[in-house]
C-alpha positions as protocol buffer text, in pm:
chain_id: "A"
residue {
  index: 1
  type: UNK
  ca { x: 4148 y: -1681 z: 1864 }
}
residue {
  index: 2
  type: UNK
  ca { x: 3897 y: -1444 z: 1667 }
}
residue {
  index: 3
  type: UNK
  ca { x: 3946 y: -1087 z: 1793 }
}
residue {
  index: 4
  type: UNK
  ca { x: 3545 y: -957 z: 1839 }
}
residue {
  index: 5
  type: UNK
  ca { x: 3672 y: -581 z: 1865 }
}
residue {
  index: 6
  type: UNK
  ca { x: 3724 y: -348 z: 1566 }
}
residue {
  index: 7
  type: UNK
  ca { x: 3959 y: -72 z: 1521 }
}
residue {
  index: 8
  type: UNK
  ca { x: 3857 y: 198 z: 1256 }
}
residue {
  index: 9
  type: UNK
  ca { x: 4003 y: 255 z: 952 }
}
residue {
  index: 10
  type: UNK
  ca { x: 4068 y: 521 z: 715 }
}
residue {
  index: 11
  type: UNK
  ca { x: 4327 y: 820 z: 801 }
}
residue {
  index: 12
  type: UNK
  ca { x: 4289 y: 1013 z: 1115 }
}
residue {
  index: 13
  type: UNK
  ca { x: 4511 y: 1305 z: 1241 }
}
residue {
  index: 14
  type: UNK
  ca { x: 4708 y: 1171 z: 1504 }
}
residue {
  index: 15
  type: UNK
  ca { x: 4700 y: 1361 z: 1768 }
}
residue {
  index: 16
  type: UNK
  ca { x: 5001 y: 1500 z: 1993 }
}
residue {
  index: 17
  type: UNK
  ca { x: 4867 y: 1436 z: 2406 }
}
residue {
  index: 18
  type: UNK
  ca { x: 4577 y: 1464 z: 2533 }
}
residue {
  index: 19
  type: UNK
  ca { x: 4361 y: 1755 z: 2574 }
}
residue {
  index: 20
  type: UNK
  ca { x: 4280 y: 1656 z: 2943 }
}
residue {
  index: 21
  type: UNK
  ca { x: 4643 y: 1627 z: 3027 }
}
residue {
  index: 22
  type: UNK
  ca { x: 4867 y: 1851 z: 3113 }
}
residue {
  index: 23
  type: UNK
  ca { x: 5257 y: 1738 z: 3136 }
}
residue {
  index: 24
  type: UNK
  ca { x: 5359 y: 1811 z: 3514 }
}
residue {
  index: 25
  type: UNK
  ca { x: 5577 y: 2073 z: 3632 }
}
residue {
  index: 26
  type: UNK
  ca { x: 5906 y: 1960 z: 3760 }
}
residue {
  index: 27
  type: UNK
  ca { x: 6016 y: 2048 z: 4120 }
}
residue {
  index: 28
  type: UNK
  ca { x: 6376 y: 2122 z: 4138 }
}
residue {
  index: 29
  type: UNK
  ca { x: 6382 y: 2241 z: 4489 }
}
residue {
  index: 30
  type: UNK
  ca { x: 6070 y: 2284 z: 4782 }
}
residue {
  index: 31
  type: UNK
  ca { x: 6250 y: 2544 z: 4957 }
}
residue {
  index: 32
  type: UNK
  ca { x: 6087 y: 2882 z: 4964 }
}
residue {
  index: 33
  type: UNK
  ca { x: 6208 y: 3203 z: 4823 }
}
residue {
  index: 34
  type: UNK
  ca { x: 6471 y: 3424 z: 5017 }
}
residue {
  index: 35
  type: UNK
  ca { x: 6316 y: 3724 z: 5149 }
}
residue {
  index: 36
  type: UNK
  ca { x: 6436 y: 4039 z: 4947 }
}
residue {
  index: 37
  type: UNK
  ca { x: 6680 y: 4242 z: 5109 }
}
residue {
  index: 38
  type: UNK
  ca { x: 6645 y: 4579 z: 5231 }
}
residue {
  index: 39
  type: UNK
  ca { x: 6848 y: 4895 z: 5024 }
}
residue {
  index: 40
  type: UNK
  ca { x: 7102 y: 4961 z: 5194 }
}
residue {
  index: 41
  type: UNK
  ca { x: 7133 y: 5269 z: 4965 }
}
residue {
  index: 42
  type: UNK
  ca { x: 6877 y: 5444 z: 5140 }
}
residue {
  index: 43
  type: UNK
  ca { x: 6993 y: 5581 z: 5502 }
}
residue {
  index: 44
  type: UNK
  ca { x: 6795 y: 5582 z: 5782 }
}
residue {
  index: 45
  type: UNK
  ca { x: 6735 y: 5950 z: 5783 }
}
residue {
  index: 46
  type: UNK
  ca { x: 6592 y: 5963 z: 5456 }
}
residue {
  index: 47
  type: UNK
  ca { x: 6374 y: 5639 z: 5559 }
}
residue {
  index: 48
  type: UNK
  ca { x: 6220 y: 5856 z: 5836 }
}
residue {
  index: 49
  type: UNK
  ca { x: 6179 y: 6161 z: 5612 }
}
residue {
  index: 50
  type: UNK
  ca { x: 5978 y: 5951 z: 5374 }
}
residue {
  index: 51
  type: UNK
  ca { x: 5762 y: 5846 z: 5640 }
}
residue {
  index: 52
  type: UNK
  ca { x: 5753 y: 6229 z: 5740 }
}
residue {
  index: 53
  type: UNK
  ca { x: 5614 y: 6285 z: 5396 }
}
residue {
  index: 54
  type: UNK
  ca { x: 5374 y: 6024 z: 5318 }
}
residue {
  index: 55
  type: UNK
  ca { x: 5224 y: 6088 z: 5681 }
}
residue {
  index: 56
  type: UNK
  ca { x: 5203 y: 6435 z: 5630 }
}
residue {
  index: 57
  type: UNK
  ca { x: 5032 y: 6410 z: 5218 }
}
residue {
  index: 58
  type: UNK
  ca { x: 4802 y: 6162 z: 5437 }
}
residue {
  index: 59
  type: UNK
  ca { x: 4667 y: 6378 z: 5712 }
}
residue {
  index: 60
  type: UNK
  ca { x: 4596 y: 6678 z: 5431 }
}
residue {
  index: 61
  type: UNK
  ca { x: 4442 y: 6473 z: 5230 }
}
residue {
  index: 62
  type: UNK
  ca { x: 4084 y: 6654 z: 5199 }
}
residue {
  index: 63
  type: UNK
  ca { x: 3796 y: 6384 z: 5236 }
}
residue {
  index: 64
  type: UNK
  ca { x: 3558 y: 6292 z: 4868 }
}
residue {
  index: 65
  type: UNK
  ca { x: 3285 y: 6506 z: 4858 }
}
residue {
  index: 66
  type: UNK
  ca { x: 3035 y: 6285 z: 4941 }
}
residue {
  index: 67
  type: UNK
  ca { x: 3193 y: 6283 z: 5302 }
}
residue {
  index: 68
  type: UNK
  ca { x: 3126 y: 6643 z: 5344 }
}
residue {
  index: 69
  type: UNK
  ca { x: 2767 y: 6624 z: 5113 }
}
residue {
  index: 70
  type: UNK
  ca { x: 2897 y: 6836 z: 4809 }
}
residue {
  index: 71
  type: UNK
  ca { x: 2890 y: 6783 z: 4478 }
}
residue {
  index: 72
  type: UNK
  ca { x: 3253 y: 6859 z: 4446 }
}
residue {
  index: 73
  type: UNK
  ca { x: 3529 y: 7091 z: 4571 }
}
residue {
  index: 74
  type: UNK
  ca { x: 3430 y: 7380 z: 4705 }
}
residue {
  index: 75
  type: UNK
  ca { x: 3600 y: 7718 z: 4904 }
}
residue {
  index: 76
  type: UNK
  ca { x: 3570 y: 7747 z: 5275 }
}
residue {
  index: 77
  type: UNK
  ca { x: 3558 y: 8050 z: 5448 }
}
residue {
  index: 78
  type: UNK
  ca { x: 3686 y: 8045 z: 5803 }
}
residue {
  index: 79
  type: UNK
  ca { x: 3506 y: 8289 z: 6118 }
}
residue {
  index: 80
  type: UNK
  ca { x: 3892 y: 8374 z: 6216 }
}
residue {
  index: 81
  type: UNK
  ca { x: 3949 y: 8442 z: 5830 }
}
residue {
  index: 82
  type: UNK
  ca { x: 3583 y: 8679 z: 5852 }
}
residue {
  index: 83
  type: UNK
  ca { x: 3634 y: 8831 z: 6189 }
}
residue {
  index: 84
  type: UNK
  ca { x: 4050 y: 8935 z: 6062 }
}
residue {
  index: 85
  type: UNK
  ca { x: 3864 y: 9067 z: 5754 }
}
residue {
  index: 86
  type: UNK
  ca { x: 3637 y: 9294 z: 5961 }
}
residue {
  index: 87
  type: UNK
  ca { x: 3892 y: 9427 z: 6195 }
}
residue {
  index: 88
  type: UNK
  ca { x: 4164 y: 9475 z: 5871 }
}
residue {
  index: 89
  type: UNK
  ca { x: 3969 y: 9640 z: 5630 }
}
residue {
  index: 90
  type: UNK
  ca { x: 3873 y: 9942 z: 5745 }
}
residue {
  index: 91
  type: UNK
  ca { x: 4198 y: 9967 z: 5934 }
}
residue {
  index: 92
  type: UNK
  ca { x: 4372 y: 9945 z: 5608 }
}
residue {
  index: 93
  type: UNK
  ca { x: 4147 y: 10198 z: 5469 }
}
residue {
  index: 94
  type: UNK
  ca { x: 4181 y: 10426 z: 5730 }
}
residue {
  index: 95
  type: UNK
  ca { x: 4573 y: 10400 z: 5708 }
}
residue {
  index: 96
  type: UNK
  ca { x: 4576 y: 10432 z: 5304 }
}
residue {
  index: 97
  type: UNK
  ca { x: 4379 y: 10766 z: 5321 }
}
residue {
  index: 98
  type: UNK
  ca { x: 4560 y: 10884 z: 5583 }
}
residue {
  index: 99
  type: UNK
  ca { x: 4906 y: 10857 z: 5386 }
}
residue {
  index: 100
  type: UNK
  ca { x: 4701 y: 10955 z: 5058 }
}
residue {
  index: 101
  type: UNK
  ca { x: 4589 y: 11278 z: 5144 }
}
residue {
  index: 102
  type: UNK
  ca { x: 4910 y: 11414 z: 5315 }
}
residue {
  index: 103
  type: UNK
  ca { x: 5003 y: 11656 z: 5456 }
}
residue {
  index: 104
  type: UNK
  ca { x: 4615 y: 11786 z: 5480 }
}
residue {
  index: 105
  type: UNK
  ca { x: 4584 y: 11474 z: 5719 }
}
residue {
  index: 106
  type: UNK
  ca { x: 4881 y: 11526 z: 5936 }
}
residue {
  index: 107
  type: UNK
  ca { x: 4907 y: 11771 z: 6238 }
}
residue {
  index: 108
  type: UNK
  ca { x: 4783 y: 12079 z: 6148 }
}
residue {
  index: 109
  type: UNK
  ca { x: 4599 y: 11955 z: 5871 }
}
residue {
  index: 110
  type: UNK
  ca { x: 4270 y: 12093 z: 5769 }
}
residue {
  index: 111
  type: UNK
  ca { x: 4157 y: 11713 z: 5768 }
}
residue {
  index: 112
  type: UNK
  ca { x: 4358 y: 11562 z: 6067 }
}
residue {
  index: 113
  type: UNK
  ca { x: 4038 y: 11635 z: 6354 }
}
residue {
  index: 114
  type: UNK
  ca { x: 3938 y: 11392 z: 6442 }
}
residue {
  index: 115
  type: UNK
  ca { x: 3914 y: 11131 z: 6223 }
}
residue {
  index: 116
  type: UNK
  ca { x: 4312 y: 11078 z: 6217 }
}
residue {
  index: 117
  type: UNK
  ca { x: 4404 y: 11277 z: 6563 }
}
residue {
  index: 118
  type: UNK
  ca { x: 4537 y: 10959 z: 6668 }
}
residue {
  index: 119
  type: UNK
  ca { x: 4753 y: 10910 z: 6391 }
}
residue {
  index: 120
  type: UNK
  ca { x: 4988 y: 11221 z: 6548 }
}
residue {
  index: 121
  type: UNK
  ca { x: 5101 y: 11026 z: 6836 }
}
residue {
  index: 122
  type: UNK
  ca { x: 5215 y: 10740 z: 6574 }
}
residue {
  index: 123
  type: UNK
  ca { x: 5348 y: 10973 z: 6375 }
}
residue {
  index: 124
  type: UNK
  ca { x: 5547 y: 11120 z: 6586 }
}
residue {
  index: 125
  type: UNK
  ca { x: 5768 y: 10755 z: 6649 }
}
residue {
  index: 126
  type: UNK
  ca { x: 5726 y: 10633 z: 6237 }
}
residue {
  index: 127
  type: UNK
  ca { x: 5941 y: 10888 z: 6048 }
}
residue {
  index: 128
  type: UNK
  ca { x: 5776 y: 10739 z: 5744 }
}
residue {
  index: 129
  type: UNK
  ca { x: 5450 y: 10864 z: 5850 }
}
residue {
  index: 130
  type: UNK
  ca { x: 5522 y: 11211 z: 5993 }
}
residue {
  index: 131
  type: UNK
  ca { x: 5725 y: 11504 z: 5935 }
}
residue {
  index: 132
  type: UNK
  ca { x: 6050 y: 11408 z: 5832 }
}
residue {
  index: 133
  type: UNK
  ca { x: 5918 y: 11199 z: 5527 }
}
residue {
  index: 134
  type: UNK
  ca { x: 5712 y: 11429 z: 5395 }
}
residue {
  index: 135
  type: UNK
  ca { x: 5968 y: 11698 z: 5462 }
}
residue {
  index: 136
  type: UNK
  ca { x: 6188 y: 11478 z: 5322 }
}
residue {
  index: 137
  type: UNK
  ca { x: 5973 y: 11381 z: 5004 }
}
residue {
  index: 138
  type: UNK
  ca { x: 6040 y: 10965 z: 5057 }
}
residue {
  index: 139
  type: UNK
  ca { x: 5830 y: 10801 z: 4828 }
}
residue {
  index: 140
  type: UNK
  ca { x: 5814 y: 10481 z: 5050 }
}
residue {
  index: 141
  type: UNK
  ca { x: 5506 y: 10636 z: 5237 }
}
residue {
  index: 142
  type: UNK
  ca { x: 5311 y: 10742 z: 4871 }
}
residue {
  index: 143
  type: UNK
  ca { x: 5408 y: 10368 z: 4720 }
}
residue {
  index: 144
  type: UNK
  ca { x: 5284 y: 10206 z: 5097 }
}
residue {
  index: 145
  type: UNK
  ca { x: 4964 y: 10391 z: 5029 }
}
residue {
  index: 146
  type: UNK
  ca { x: 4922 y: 10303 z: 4666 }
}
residue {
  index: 147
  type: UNK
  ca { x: 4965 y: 9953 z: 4746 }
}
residue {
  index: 148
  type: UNK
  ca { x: 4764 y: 9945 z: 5023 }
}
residue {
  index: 149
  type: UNK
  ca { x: 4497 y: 10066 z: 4771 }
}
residue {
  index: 150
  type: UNK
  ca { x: 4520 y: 9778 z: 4568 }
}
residue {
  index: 151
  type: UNK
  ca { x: 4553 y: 9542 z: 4870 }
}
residue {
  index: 152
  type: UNK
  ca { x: 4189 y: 9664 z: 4993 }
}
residue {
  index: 153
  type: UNK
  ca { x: 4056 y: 9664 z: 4622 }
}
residue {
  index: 154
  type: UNK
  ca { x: 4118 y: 9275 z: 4631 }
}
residue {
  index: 155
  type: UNK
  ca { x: 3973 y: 9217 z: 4995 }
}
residue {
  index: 156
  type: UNK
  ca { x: 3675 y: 9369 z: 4874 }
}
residue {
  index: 157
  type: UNK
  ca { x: 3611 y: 9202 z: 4597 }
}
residue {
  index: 158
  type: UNK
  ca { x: 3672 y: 8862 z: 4792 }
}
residue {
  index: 159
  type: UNK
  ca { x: 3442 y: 9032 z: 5052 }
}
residue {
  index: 160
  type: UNK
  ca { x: 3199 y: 9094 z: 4826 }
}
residue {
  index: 161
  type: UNK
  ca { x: 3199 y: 8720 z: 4641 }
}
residue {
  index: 162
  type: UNK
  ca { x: 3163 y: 8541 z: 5003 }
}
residue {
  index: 163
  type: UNK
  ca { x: 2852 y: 8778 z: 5056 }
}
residue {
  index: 164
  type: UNK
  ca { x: 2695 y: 8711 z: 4800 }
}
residue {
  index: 165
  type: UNK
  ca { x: 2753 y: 8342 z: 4722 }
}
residue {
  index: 166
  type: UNK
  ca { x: 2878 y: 8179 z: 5012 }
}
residue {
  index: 167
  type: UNK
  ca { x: 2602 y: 7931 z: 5231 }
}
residue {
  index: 168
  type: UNK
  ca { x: 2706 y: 7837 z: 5587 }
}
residue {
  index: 169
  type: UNK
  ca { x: 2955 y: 7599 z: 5664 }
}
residue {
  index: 170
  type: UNK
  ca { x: 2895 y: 7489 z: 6046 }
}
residue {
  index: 171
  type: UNK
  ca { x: 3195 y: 7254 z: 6090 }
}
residue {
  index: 172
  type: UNK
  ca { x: 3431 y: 7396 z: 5780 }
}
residue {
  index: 173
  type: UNK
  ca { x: 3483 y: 7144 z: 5436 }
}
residue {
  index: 174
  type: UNK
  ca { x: 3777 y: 6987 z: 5305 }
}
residue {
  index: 175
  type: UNK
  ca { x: 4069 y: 6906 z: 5514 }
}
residue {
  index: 176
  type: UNK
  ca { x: 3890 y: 7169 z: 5742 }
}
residue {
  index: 177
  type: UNK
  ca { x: 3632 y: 6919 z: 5874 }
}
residue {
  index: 178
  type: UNK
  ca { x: 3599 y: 6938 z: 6248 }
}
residue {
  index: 179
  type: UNK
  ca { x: 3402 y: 6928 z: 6574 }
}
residue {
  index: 180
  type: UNK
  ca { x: 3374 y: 7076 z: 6903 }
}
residue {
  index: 181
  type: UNK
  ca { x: 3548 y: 7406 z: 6918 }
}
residue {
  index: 182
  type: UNK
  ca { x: 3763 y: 7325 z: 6637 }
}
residue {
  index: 183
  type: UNK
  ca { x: 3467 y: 7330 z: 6404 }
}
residue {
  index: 184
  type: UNK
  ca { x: 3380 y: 7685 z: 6500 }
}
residue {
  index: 185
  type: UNK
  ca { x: 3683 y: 7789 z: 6434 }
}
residue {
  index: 186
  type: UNK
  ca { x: 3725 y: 7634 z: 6089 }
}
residue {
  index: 187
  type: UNK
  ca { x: 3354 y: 7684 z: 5980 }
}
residue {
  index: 188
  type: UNK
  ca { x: 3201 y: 7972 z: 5859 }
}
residue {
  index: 189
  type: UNK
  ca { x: 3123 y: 8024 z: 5515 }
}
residue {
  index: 190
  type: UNK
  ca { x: 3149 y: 7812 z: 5190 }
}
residue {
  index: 191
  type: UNK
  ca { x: 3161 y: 7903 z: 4823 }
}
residue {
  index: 192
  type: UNK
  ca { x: 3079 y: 7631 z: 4514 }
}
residue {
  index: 193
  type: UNK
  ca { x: 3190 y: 7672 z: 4162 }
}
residue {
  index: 194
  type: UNK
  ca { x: 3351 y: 7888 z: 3982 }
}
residue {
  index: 195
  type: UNK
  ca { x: 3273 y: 8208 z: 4266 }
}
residue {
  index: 196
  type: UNK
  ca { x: 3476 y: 7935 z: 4488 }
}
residue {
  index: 197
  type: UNK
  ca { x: 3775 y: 7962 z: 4269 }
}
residue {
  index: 198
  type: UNK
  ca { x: 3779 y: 8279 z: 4195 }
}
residue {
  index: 199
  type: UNK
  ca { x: 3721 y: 8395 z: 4551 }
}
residue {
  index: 200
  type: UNK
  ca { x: 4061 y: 8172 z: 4635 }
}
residue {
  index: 201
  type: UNK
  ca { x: 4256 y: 8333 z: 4368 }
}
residue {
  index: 202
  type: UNK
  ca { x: 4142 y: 8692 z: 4507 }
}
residue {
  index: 203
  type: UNK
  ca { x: 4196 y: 8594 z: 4857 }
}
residue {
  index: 204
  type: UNK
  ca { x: 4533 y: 8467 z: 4803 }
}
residue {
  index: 205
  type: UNK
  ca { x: 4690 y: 8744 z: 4598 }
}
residue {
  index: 206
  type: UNK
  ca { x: 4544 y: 8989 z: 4837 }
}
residue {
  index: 207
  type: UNK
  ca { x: 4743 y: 8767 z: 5158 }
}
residue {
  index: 208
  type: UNK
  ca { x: 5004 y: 8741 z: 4931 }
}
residue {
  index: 209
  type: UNK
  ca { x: 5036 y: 9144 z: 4918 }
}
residue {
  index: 210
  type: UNK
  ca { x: 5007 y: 9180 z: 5277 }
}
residue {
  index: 211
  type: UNK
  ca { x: 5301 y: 8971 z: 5364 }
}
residue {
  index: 212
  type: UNK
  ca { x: 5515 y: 9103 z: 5084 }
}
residue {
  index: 213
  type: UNK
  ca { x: 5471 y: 9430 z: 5201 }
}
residue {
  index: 214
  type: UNK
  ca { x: 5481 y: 9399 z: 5565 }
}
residue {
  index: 215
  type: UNK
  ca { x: 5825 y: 9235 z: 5485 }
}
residue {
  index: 216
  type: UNK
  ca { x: 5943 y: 9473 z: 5252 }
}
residue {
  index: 217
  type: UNK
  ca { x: 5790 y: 9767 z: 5558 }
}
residue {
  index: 218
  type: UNK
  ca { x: 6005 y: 9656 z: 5821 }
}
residue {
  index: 219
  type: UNK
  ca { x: 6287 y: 9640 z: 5617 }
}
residue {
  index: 220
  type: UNK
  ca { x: 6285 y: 9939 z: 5533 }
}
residue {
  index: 221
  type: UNK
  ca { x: 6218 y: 10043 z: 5877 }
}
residue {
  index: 222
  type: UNK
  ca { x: 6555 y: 9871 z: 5969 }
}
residue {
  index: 223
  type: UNK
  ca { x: 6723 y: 10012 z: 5722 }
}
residue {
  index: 224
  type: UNK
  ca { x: 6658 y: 10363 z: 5778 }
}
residue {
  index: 225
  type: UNK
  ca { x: 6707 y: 10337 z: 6160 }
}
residue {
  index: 226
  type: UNK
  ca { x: 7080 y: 10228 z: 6100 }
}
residue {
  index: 227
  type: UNK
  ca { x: 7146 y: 10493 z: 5845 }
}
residue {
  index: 228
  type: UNK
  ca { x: 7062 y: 10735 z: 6129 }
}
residue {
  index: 229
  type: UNK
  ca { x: 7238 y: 10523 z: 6387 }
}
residue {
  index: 230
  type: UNK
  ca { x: 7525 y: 10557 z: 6144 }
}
């Protein structure tokens, strides 16, 4: 018999497999993998304080700014933060002259009526701010008063920078976003930029002050009525 097909010749590369093949992958077991089991390093307290956390980081979490249409961060002003501001202020700087310009403001005082007339009856409980201290030349009352300089120095000027670059904020920014009552409460006033940090700087060394030396006031106050307990 005469075979009628042809096979080529000359030298070809063999080749290795084919490139539409692919050799199969071998099956050594169809049951699925074991579920990973839990650390049992970890105790169940610190489990729930993890939870604690992340839920926590969550809910402070302050929204992207196109939630709250602004180009970016920004500081918010609270009315509780304003109206504490209006009240404290010129309470503080009626208290700083007050210890200041002693004794001309204490009874007797060529500066006392009336402005601080009321101050007498207070004086009369606070040793630090009547007779006996300045009888007594304590320098708490003078460093109180120096401090309390600086204090309303920095409310001033982060008075001043929510004046004049602050625009409303009806329902508050950030993670101060609300509605209903809560967003009067947390709106009020908001500063952009660069005023926006540096009125949060300001703001929070001056809060800072305050509670150091309200602190470090009643401290003292303790302190003093034991040694004359004692």
């Amino acid at each position: 018999m005469v075979a009628t097909r042809q096979h080529p010749r000359g030298d070809f590369p063999a080749t290795e497999s084919s490139p539409t093949k692919r050799p199969a992958r071998s099956r050594t077991s169809t049951e699925s993998p074991a579920p990973s089991s839990p650390d049992l390093s970890v105790s169940a307290p610190q489990l729930l304080a993890r939870r604690v956390v992340s839920s926590t980081v969550a809910a402070v979490t302050p929204p992207s700014s196109s939630e709250i249409h602004e180009p970016g961060w920004c500081h918010t002003v609270s009315n509780i933060t304003i109206a504490w501001l209006s009240v404290s202020m010129p309470l503080v700087f009626w208290d700083t002259l007050y210890i200041l310009l002693r004794p001309h403001t204490m009874k007797g005082g060529a500066l006392q009526w009336p402005i601080w007339k009321p101050y007498e009856i207070y004086a009369a409980i606070d040793l630090v701010y009547g007779q006996p201290g300045w009888d007594n030349k304590d320098g708490f009352g003078g460093a109180q008063g120096v401090l309390n300089a600086v204090e309303l120095v920095l409310y001033a000027l982060y008075a001043l920078t929510i004046y004049n670059h602050s625009l409303p904020a009806p329902a508050g920014t950030g993670i101060q976003v609300r509605k209903g009552v809560s967003a009067w409460l947390s709106g009020g006033r908001k500063v952009r930029g660069n005023s926006g940090n540096r009125a949060l700087i300001i703001g929070f060394a001056a809060a800072v002050m305050t509670l150091s030396k309200t602190v470090l006031y009643c401290q003292y106050n303790l302190t003093a009525s034991a040694r004359e307990e004692s």
